[in-house]
Each structure stands twice: as structure tokens, then as C-alpha cells.
C-alpha atoms as a printed R data frame, in Angstrom:
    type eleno elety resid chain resno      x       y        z
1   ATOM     1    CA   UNK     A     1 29.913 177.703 -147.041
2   ATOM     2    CA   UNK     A     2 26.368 178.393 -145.963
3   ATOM     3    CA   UNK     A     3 23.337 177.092 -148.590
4   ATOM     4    CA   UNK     A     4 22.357 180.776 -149.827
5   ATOM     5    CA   UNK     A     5 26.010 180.743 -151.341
6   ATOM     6    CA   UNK     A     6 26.140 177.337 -152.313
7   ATOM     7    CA   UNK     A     7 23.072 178.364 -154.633
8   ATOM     8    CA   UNK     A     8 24.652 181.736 -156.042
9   ATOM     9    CA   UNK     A     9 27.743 179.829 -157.148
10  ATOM    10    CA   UNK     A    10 25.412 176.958 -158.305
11  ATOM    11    CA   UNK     A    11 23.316 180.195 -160.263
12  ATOM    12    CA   UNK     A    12 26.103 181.270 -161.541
13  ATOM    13    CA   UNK     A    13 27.653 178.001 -163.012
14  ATOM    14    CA   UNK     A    14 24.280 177.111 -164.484
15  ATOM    15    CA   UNK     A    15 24.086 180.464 -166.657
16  ATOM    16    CA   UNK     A    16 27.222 179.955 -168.055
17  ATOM    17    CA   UNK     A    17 25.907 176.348 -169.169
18  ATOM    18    CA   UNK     A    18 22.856 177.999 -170.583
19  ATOM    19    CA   UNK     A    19 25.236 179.819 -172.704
20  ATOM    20    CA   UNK     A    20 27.383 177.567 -174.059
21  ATOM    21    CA   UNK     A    21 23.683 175.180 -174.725
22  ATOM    22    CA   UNK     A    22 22.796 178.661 -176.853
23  ATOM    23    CA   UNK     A    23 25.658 178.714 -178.708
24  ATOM    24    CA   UNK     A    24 26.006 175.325 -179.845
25  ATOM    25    CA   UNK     A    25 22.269 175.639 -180.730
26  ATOM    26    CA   UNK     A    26 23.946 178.744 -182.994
27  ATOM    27    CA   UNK     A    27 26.507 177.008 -184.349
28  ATOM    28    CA   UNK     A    28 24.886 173.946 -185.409
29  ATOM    29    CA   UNK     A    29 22.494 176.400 -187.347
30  ATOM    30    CA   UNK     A    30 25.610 177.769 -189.191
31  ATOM    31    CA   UNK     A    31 26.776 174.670 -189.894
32  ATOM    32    CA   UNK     A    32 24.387 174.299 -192.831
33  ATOM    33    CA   UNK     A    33 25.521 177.622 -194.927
34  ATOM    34    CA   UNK     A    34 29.324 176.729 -194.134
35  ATOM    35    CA   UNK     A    35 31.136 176.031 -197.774
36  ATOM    36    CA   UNK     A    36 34.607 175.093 -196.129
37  ATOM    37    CA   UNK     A    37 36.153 172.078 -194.646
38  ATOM    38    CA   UNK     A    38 38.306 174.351 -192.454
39  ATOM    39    CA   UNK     A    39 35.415 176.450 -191.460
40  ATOM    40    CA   UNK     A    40 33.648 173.422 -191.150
41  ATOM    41    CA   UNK     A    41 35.965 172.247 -188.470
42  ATOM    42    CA   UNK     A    42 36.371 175.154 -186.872
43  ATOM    43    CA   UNK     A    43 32.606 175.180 -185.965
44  ATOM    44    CA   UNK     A    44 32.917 171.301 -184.968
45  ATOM    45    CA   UNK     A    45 35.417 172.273 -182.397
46  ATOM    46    CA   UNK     A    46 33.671 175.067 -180.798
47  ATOM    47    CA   UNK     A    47 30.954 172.891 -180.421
48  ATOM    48    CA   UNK     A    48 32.641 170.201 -178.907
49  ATOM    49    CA   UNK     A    49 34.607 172.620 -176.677
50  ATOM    50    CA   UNK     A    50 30.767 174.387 -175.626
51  ATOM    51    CA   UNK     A    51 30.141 170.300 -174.587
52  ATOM    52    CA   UNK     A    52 33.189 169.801 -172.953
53  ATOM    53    CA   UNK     A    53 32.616 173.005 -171.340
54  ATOM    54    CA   UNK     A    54 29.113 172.308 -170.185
55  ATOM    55    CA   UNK     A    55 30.229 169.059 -168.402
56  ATOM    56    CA   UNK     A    56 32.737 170.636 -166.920
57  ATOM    57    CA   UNK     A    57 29.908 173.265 -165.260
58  ATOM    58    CA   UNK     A    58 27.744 170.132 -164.497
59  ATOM    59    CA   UNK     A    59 31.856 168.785 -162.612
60  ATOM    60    CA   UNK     A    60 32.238 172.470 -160.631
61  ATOM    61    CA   UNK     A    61 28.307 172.254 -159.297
62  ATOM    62    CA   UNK     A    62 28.784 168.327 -158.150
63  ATOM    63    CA   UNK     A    63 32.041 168.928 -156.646
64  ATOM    64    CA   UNK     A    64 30.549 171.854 -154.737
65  ATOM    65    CA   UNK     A    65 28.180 170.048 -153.507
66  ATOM    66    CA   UNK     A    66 30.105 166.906 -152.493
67  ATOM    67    CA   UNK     A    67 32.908 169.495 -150.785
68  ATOM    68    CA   UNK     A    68 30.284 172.162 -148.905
69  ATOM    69    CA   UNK     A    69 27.435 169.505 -148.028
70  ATOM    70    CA   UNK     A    70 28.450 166.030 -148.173
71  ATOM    71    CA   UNK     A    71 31.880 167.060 -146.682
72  ATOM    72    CA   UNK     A    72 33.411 163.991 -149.050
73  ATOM    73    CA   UNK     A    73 34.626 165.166 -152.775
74  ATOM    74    CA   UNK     A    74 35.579 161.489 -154.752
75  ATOM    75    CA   UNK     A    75 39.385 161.547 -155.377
76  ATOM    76    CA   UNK     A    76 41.233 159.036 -157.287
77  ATOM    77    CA   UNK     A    77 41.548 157.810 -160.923
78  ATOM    78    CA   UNK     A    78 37.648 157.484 -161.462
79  ATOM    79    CA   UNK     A    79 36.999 160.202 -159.455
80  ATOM    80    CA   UNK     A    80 34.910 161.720 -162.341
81  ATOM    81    CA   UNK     A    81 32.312 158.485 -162.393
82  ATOM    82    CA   UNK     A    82 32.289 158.128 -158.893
83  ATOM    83    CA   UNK     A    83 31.124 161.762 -158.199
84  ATOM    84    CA   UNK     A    84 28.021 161.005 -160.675
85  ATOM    85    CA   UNK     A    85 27.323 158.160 -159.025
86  ATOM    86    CA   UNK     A    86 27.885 159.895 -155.276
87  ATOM    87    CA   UNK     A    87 25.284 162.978 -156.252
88  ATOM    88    CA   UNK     A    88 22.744 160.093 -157.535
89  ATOM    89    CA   UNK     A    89 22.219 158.872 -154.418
90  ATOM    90    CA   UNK     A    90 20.873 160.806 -150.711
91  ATOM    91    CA   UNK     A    91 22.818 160.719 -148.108
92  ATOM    92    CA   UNK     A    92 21.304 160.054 -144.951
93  ATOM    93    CA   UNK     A    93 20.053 162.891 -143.017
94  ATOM    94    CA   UNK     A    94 22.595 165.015 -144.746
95  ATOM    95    CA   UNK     A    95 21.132 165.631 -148.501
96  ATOM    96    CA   UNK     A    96 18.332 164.423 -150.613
97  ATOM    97    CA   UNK     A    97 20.018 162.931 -154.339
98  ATOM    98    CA   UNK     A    98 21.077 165.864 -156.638
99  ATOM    99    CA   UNK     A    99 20.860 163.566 -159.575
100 ATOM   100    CA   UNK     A   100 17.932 161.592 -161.407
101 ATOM   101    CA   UNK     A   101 18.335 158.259 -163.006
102 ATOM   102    CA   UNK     A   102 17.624 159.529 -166.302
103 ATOM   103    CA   UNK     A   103 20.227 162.986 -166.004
104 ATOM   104    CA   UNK     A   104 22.582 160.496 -164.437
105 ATOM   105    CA   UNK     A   105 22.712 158.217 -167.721
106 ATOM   106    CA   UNK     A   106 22.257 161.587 -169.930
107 ATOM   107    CA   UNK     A   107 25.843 163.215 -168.161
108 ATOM   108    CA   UNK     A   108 27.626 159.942 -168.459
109 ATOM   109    CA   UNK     A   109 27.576 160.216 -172.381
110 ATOM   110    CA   UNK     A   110 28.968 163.926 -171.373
111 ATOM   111    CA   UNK     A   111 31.290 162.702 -169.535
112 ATOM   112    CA   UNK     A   112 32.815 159.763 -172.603
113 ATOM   113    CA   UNK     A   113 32.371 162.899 -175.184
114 ATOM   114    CA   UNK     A   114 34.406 165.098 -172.132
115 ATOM   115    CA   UNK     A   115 37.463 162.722 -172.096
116 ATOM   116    CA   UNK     A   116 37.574 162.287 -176.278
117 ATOM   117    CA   UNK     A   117 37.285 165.742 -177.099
118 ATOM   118    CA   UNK     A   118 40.143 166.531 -174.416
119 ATOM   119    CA   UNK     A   119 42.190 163.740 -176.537
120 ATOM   120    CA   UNK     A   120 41.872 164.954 -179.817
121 ATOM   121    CA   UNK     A   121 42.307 167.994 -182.643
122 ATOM   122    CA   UNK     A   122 39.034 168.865 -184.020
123 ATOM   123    CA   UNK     A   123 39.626 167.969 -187.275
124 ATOM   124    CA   UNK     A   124 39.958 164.378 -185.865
125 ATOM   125    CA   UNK     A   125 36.483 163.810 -184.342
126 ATOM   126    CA   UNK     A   126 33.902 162.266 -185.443
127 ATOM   127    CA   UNK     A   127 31.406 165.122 -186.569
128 ATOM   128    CA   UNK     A   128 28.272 162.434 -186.572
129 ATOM   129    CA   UNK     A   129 29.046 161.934 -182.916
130 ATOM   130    CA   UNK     A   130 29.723 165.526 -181.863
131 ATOM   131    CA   UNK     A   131 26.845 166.768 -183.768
132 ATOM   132    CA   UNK     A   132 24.854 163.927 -181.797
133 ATOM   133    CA   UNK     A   133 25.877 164.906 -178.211
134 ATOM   134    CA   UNK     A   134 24.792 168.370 -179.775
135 ATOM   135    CA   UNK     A   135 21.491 167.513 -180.192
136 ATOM   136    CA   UNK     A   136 21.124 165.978 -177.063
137 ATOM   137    CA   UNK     A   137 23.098 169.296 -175.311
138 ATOM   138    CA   UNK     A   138 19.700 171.445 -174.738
139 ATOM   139    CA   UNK     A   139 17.629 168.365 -172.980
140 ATOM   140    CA   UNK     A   140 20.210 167.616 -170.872
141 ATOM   141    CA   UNK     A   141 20.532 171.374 -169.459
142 ATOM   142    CA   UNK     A   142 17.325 171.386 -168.240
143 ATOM   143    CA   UNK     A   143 17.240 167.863 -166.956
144 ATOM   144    CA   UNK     A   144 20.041 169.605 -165.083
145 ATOM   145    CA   UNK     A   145 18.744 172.160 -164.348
146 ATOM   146    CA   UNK     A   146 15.695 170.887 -162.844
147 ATOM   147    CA   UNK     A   147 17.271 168.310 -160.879
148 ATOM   148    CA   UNK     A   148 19.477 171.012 -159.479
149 ATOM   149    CA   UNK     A   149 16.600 173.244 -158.717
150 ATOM   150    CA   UNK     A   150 14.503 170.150 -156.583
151 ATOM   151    CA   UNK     A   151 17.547 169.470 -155.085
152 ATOM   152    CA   UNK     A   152 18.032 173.824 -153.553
153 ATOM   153    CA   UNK     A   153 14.346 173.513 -152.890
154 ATOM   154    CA   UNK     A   154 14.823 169.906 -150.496
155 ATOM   155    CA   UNK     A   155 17.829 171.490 -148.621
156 ATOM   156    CA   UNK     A   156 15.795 175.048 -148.295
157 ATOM   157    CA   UNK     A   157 12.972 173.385 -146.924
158 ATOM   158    CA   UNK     A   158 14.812 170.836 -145.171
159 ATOM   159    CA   UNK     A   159 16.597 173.785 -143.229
160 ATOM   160    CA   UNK     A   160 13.203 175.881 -142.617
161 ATOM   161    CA   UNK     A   161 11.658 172.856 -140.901
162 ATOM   162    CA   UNK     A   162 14.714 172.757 -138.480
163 ATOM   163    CA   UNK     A   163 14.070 176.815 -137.750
């Protein structure tokens, strides 16, 4: 996989994460005129599926990454941890880090919210806690997003410097 396609795929990953970031923004607002404990629910859930679906964007860019440039995707039992921590670091002459210290700490409360939300019915989380991660949903896009676009920029100049 060459870089320009790495980046589409990255693109288009990153705009379905800046959808599901708009919805729960939408559904937290309706939150507040809901009258029913079942509707109430209901709304918890999609928001904590629109986080678990946003980490698992943040998963399919990492992975991508570690697969097409890195060459070494983390496999095991903590797999999930030790990809964060792989794509916080460079790797010598190969890729500058994809992930900053503070995005780093921000995903791995993503990734605790990923594994209790995949665990549980809606009506049995904690709606302080999903309604937290919520709130903390829209910073962390960007954070993402920005460390993802420093990171195309590094390997686009990196490769016009060897042309």
C-alpha cells in the first residue's frame, strides 16, 4: 500500500468518526427533552455505541498504519494497549510517532469505555460515565485528528526529501 492510499483510507475512517462525534453531540442535546426511561436508554446506548464506534475508527487507522508502514501489527491478548503504545512512539528511520502523549492518555479511557460497553445492555451502564466519555468525545477527535494529520504531513515530506 503506497502513502497516497494509506491517507484516503485514513480520510475516509476519520469522516466517519466526525460523524458519529456529531451525533453524540445530537443526542446528548435530546437527552434533556426525553420524558422516558426507555427512551432514555435508548439514547444512552446509541451514544455509547457512537464511542465504541469511534475507537474502533481510531483501532482501523492504527492498525493500518502498524500493517502498511511499520510492517508489525501487535497480536496477542493486549494487542489493543500495545498498538497505542506502538503508534506513540517513532520508529527509527521508518515513521515519526502517530500519537501524542496527551491523545495517547485521552484514547486509553476510549479504549476501558470500548471493552465495557461491548460487555453490557444499555440499560446497565452507568449513564454518569457514558455521558462523561461523551463530553470528552469531540476533544478527542481533533486531538486525533491533528495528530493524524502531522503524522501524513512527516511521512509526505519525509518521502519528498528522498525524491
Amino acid at each position: 500500500m503506497n502513502h497516497e492510499q494509506l491517507f484516503h483510507e485514513m480520510q475516509v475512517e476519520l469522516s466517519k468518526m466526525e460523524r458519529a462525534v456529531h451525533e453524540t453531540d445530537e443526542a446528548i442535546a435530546a437527552l434533556s427533552v426525553v420524558k422516558t426511561p426507555g427512551a432514555h436508554n435508548a439514547i444512552v446506548g446509541g451514544i455509547s455505541m457512537n464511542l465504541h464506534g469511534f475507537y474502533t475508527g481510531v483501532e482501523r487507522i492504527l492498525s493500518s498504519i502498524a500493517t502498511h508502514v511499520d510492517k508489525n501489527l501487535p497480536s496477542g491478548t493486549k494487542w489493543h494497549q500495545d498498538l497505542l503504545i506502538q503508534m506513540s512512539s517513532s520508529v527509527e528511520r521508518i515513521r515519526p510517532l502517530v500519537l501524542s502523549a496527551d491523545t495517547l492518555a485521552e484514547l486509553r479511557a476510549f479504549l476501558a469505555f470500548r471493552h465495557v460497553v461491548r460487555n453490557n445492555y444499555a440499560h446497565a451502564l452507568d449513564v454518569e460515565k457514558v455521558l462523561e466519555d461523551a463530553s470528552r468525545l469531540t476533544s478527542c477527535f481533533h486531538h486525533f485528528a491533528a495528530d493524524c494529520l502531522a503524522f501524513q504531513q512527516s511521512l509526505t515530506d519525509a518521502s519528498n526529501s528522498k525524491a
